[in-house]
Biopython code that builds the backbone (N, CA, C, O; Angstrom):
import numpy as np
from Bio.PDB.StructureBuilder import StructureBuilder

atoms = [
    (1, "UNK", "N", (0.858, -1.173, 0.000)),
    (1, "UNK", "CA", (0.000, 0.000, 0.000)),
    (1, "UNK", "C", (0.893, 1.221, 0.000)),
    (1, "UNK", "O", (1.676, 1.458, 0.919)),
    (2, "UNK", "N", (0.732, 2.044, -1.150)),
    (2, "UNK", "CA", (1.402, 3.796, -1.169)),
    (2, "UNK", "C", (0.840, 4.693, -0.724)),
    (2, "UNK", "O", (-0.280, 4.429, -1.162)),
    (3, "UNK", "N", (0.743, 5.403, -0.289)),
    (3, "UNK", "CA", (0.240, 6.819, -0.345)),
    (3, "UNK", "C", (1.442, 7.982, 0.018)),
    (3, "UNK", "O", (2.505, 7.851, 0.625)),
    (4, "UNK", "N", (0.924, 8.961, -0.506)),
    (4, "UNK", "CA", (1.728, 10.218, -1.274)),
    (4, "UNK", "C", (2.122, 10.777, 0.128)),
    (4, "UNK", "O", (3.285, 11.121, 0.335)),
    (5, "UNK", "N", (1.131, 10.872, 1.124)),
    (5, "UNK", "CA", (2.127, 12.035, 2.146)),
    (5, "UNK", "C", (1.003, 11.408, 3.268)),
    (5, "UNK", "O", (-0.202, 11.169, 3.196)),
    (6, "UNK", "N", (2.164, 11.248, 4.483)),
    (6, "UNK", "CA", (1.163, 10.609, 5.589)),
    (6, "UNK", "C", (0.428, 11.814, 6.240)),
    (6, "UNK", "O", (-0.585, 11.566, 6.894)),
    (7, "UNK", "N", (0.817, 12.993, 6.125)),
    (7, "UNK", "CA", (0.286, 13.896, 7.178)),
    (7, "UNK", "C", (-0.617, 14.800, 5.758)),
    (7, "UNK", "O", (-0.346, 14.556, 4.582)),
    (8, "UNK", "N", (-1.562, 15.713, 6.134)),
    (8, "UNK", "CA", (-2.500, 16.623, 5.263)),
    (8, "UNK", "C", (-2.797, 17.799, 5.685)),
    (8, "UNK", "O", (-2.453, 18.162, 6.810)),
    (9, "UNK", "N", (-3.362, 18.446, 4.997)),
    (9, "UNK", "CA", (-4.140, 19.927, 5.628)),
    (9, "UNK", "C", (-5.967, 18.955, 5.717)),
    (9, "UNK", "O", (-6.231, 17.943, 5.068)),
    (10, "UNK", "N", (-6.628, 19.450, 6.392)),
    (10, "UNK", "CA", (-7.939, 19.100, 6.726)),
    (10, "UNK", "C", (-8.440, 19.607, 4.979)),
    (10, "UNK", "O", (-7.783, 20.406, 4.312)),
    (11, "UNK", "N", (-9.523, 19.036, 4.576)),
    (11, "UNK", "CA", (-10.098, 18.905, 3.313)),
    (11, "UNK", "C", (-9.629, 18.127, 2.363)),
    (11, "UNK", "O", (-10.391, 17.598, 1.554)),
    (12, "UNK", "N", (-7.767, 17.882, 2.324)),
    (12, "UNK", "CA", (-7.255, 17.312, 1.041)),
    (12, "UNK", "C", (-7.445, 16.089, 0.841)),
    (12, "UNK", "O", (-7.573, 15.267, 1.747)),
    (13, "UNK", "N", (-7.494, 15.771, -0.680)),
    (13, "UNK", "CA", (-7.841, 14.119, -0.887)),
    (13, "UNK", "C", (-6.262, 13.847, -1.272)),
    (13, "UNK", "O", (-5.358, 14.396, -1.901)),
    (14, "UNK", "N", (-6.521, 12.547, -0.428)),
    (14, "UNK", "CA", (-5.636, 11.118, -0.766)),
    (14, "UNK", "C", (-5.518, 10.428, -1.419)),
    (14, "UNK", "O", (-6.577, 9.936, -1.809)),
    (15, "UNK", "N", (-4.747, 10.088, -1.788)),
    (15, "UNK", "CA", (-4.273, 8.924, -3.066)),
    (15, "UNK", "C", (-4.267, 7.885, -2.305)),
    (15, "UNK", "O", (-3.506, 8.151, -1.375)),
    (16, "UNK", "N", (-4.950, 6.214, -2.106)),
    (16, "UNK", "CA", (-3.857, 5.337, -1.362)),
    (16, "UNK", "C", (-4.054, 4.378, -2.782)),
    (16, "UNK", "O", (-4.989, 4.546, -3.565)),
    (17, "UNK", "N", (-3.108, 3.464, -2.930)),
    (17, "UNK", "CA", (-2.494, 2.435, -4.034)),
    (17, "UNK", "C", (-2.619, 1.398, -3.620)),
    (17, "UNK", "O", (-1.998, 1.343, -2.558)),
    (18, "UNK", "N", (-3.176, 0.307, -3.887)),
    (18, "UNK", "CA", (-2.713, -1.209, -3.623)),
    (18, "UNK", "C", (-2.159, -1.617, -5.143)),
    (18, "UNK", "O", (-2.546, -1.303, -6.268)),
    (19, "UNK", "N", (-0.894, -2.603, -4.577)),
    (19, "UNK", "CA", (-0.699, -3.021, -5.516)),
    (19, "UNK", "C", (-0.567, -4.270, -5.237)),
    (19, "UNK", "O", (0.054, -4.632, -4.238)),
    (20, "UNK", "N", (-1.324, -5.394, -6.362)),
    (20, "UNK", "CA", (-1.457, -6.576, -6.262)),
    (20, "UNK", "C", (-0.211, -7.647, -7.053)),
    (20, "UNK", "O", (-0.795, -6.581, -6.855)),
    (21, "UNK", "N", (0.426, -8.207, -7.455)),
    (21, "UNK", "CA", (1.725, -9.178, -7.661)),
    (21, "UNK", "C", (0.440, -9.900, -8.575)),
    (21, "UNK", "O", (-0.661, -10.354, -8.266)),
    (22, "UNK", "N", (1.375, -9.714, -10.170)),
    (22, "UNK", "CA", (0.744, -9.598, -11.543)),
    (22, "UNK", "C", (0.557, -11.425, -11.279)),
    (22, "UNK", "O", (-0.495, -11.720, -10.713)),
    (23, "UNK", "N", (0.926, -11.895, -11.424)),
    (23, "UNK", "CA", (0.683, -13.331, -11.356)),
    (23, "UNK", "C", (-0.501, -13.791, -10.550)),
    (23, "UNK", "O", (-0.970, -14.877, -10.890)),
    (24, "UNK", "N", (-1.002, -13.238, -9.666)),
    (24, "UNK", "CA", (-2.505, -13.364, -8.339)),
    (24, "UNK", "C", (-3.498, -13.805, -9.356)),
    (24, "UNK", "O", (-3.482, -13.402, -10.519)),
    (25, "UNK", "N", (-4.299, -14.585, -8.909)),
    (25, "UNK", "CA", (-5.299, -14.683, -9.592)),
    (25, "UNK", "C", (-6.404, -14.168, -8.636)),
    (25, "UNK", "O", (-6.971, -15.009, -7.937)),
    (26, "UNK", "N", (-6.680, -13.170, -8.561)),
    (26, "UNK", "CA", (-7.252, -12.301, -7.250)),
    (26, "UNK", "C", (-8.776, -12.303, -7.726)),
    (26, "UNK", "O", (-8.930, -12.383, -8.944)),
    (27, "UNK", "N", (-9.692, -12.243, -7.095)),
    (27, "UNK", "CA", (-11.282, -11.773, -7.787)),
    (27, "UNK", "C", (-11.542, -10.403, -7.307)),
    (27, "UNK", "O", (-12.575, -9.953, -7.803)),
    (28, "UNK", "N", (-10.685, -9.249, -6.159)),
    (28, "UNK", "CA", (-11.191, -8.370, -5.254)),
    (28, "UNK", "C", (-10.216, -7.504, -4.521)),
    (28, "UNK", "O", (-9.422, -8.134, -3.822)),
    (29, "UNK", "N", (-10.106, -6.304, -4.522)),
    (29, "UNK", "CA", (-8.847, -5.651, -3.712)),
    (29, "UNK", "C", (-10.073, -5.112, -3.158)),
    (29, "UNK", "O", (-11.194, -4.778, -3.541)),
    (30, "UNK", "N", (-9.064, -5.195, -1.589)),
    (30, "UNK", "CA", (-10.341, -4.642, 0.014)),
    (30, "UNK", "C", (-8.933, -3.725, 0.270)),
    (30, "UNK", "O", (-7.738, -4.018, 0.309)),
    (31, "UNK", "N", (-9.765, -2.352, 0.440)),
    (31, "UNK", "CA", (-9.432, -1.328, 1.464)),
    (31, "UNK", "C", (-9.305, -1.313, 3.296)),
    (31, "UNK", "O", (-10.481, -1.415, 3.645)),
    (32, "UNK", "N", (-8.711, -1.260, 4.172)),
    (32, "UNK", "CA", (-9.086, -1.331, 5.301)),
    (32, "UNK", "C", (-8.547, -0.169, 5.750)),
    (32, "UNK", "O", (-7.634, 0.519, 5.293)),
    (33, "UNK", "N", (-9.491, 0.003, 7.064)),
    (33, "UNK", "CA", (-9.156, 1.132, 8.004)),
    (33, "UNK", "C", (-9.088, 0.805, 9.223)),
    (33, "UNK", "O", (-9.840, -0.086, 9.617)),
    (34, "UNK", "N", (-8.463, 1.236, 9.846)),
    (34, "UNK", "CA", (-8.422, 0.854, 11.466)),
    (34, "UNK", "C", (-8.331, -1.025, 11.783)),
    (34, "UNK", "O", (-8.295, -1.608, 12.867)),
    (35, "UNK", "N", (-8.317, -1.528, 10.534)),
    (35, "UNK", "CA", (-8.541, -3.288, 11.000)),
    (35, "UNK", "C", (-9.953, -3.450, 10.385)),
    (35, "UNK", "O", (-10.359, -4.611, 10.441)),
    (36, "UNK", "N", (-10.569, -2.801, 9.967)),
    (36, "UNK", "CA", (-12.211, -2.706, 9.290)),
    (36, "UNK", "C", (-11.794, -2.798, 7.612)),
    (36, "UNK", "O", (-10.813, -2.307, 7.054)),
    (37, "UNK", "N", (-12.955, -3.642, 7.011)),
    (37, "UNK", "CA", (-13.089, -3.374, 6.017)),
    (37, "UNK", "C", (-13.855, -1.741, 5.491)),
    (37, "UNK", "O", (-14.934, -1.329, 5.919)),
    (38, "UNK", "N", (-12.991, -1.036, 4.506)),
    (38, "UNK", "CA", (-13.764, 0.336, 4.661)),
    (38, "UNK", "C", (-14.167, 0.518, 3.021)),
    (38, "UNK", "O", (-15.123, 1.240, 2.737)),
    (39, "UNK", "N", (-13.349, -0.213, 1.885)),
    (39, "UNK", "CA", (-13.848, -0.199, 0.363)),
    (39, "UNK", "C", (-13.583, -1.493, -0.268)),
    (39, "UNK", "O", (-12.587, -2.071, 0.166)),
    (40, "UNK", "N", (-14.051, -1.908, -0.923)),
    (40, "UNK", "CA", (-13.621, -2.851, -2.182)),
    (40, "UNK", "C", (-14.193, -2.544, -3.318)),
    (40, "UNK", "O", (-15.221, -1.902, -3.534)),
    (41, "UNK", "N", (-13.005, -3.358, -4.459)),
    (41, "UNK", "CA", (-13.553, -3.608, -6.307)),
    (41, "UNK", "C", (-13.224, -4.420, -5.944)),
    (41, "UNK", "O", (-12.584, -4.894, -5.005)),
    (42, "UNK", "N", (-14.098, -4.816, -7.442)),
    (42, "UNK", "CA", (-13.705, -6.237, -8.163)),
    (42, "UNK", "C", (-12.847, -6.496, -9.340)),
    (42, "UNK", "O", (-13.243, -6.051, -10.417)),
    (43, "UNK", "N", (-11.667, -7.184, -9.296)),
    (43, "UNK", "CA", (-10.758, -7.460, -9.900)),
    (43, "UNK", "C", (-10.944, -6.925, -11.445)),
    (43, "UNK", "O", (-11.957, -7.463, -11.892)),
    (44, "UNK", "N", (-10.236, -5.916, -12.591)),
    (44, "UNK", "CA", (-10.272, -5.861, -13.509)),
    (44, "UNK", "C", (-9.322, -6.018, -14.593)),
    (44, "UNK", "O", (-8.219, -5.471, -14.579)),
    (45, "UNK", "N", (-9.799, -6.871, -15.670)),
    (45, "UNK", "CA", (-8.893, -7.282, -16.684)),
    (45, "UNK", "C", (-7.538, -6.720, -16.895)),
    (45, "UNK", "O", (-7.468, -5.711, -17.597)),
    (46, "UNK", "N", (-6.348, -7.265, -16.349)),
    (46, "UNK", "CA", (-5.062, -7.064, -16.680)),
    (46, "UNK", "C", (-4.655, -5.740, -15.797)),
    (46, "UNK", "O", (-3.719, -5.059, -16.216)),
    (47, "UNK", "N", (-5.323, -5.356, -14.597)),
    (47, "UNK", "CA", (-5.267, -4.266, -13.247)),
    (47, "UNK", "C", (-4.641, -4.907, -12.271)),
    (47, "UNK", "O", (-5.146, -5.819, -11.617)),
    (48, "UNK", "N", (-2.808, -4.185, -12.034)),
    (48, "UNK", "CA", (-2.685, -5.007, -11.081)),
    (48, "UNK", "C", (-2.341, -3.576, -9.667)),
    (48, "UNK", "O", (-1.638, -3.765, -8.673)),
    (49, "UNK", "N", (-3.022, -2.338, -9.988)),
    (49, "UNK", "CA", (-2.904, -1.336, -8.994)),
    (49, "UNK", "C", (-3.829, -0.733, -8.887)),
    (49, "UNK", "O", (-4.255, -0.245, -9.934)),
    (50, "UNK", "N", (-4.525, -0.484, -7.738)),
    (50, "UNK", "CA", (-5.744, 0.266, -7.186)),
    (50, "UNK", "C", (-5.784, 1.166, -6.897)),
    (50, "UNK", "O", (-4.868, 1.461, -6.129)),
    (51, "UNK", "N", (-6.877, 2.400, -7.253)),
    (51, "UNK", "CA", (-6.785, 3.767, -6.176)),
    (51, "UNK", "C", (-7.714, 4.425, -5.527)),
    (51, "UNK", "O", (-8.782, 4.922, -5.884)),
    (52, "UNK", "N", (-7.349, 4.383, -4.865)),
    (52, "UNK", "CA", (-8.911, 4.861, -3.448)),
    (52, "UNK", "C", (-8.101, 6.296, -2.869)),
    (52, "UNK", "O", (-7.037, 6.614, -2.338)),
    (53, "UNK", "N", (-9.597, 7.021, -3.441)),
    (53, "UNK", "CA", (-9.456, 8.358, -2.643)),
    (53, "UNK", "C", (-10.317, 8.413, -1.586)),
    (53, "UNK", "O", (-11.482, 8.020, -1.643)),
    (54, "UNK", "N", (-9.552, 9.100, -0.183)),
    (54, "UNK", "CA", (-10.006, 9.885, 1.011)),
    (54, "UNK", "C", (-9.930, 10.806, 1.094)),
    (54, "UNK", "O", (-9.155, 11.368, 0.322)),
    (55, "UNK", "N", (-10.571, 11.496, 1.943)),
    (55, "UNK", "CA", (-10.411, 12.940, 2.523)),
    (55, "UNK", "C", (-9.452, 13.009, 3.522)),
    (55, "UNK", "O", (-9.213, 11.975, 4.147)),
    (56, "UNK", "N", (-8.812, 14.106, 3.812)),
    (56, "UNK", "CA", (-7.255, 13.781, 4.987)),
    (56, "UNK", "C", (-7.898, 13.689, 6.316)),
    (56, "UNK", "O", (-7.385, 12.920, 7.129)),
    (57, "UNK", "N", (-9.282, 14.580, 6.759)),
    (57, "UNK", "CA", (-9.850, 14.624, 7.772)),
    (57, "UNK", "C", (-10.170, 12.440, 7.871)),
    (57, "UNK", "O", (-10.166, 11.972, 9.010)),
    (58, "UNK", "N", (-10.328, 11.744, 7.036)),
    (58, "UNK", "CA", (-10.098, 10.534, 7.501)),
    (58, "UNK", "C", (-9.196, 9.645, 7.886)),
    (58, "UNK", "O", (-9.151, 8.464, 7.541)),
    (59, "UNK", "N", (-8.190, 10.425, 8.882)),
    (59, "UNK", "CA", (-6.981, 9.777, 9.409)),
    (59, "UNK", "C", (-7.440, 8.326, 10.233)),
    (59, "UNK", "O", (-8.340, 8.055, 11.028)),
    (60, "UNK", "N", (-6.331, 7.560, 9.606)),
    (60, "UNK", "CA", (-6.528, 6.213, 10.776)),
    (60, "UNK", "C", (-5.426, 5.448, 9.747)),
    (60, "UNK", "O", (-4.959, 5.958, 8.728)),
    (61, "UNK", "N", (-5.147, 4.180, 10.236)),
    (61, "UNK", "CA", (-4.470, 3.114, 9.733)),
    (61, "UNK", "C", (-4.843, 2.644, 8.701)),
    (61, "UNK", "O", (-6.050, 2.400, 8.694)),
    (62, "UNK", "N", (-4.254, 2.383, 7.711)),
    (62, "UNK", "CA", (-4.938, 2.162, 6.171)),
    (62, "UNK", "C", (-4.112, 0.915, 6.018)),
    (62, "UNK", "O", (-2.973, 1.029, 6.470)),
    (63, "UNK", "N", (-4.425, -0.285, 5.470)),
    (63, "UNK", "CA", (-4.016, -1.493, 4.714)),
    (63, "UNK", "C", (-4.762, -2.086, 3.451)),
    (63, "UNK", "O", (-5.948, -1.784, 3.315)),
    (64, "UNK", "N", (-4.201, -2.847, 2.587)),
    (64, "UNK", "CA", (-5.186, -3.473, 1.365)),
    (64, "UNK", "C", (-5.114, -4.985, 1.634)),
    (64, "UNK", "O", (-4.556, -5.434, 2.636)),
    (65, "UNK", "N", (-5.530, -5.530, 0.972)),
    (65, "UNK", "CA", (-5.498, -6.985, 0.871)),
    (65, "UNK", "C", (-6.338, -7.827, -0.695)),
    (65, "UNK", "O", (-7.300, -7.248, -1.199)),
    (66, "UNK", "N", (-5.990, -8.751, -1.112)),
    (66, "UNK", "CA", (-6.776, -9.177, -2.636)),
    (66, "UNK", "C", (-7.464, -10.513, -1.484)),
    (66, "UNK", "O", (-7.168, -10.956, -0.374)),
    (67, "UNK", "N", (-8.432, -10.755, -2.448)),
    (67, "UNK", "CA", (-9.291, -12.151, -2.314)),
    (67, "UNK", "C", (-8.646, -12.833, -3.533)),
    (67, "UNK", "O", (-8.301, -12.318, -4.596)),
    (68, "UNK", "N", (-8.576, -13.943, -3.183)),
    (68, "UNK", "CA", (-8.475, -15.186, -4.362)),
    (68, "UNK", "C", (-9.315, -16.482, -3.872)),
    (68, "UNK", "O", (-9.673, -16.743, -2.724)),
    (69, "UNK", "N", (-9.550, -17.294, -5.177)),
    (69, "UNK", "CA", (-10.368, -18.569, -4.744)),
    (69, "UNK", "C", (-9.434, -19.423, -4.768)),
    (69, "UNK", "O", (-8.391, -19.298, -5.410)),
    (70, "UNK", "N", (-9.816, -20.588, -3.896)),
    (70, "UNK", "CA", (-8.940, -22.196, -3.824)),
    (70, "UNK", "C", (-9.474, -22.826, -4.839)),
    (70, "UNK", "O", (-10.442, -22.388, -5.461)),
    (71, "UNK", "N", (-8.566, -24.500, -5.229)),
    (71, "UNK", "CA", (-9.447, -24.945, -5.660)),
    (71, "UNK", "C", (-10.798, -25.409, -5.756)),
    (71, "UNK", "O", (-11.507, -25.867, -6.652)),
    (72, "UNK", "N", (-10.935, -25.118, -4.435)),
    (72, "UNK", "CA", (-12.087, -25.511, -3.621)),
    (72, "UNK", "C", (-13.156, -24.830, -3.864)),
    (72, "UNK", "O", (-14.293, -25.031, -3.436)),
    (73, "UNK", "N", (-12.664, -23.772, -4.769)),
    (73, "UNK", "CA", (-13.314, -22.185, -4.648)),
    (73, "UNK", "C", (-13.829, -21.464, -3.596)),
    (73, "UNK", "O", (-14.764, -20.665, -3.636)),
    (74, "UNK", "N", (-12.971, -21.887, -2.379)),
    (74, "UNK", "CA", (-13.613, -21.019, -1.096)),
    (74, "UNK", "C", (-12.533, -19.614, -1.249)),
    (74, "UNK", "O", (-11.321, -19.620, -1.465)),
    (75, "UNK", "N", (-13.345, -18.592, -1.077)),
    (75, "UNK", "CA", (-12.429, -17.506, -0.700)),
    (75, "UNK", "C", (-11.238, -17.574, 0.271)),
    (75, "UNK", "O", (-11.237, -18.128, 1.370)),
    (76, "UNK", "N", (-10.153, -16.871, -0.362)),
    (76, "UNK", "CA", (-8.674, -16.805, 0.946)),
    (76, "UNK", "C", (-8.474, -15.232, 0.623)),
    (76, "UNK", "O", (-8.609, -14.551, -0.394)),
    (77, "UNK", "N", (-8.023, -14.923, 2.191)),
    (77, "UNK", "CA", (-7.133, -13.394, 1.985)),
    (77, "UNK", "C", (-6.157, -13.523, 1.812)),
    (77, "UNK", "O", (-5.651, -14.564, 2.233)),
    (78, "UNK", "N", (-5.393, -12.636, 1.156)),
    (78, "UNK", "CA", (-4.126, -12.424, 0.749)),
    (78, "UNK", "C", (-3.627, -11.897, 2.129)),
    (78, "UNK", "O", (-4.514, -11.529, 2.899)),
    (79, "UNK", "N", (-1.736, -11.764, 2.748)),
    (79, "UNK", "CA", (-1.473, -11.251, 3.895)),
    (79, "UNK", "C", (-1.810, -9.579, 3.748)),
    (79, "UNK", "O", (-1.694, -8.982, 2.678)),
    (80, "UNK", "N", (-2.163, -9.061, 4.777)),
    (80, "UNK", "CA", (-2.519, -7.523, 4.746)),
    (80, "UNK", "C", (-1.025, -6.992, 4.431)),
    (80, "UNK", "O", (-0.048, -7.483, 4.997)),
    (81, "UNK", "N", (-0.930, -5.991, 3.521)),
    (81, "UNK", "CA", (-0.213, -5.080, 3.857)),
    (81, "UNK", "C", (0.378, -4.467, 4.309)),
    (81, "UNK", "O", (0.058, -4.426, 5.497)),
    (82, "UNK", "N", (1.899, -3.295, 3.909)),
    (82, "UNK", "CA", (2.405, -2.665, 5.280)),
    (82, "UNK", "C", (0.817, -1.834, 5.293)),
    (82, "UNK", "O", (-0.010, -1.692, 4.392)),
    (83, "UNK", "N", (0.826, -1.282, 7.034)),
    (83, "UNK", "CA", (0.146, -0.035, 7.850)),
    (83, "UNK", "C", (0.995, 1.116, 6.952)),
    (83, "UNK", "O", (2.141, 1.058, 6.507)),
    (84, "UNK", "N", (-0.274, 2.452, 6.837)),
    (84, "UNK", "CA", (-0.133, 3.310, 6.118)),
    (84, "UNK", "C", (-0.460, 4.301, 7.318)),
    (84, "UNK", "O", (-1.664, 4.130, 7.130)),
    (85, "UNK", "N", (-0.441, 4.996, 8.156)),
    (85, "UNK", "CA", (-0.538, 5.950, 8.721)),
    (85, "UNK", "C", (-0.913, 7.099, 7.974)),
    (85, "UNK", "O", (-0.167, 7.615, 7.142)),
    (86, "UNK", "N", (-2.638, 7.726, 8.392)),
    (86, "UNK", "CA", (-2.528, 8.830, 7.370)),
    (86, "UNK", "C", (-3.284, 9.908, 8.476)),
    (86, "UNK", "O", (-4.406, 9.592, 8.872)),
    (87, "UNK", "N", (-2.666, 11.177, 8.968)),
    (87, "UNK", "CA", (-3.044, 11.964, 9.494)),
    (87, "UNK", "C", (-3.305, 12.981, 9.437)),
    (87, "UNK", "O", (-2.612, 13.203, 8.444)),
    (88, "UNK", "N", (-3.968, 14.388, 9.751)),
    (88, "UNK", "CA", (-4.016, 15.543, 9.233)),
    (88, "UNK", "C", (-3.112, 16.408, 10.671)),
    (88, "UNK", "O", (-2.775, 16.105, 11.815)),
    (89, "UNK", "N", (-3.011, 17.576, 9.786)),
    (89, "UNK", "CA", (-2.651, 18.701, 10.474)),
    (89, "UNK", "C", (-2.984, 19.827, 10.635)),
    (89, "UNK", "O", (-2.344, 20.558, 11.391)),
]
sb = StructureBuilder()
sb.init_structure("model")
sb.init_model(0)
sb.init_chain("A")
sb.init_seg("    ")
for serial, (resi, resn, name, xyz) in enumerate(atoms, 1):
    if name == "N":
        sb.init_residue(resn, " ", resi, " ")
    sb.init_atom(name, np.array(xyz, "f"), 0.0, 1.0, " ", f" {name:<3s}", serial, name[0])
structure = sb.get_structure()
């Protein structure tokens, strides 16, 4: 997970990035906040980087994670992400 600048002025939007490892056979990139799921898509043809905008006034801990199926086709998470710290000032 990227994002451009951990600290903000109150109002500004955020960039955050997941980037998923081109080989995944992923169905889903999840946003999290605080340990919460806070956005998801669904996987798109030959996309292996995501971008979710916030507002800076939404400071908290940010991570991504992909879904993929087993053979089993039961859903698995991918390991979370580094923590993104995003705060205002």
């Amino acid at each position: 997970l990227f994002l451009g600048k951990a600290s903000r002025e109150e109002g500004d939007t955020v960039v955050l990035k997941c980037k998923v490892p081109p080989l995944s056979s992923f169905f889903r990139v999840i946003f999290c906040k605080d340990g919460k799921d806070h956005a998801s898509w669904p996987m798109q043809e030959s996309k292996f980087a995501y971008n979710y905008k916030v507002r800076a006034n939404s400071a908290g801990r940010f991570t991504c994670l992909y879904q993929q199926k087993d053979p089993q086709n039961q859903e698995k998470n991918s390991f979370l992400s580094a923590t993104q710290n995003l705060g205002v000032t």
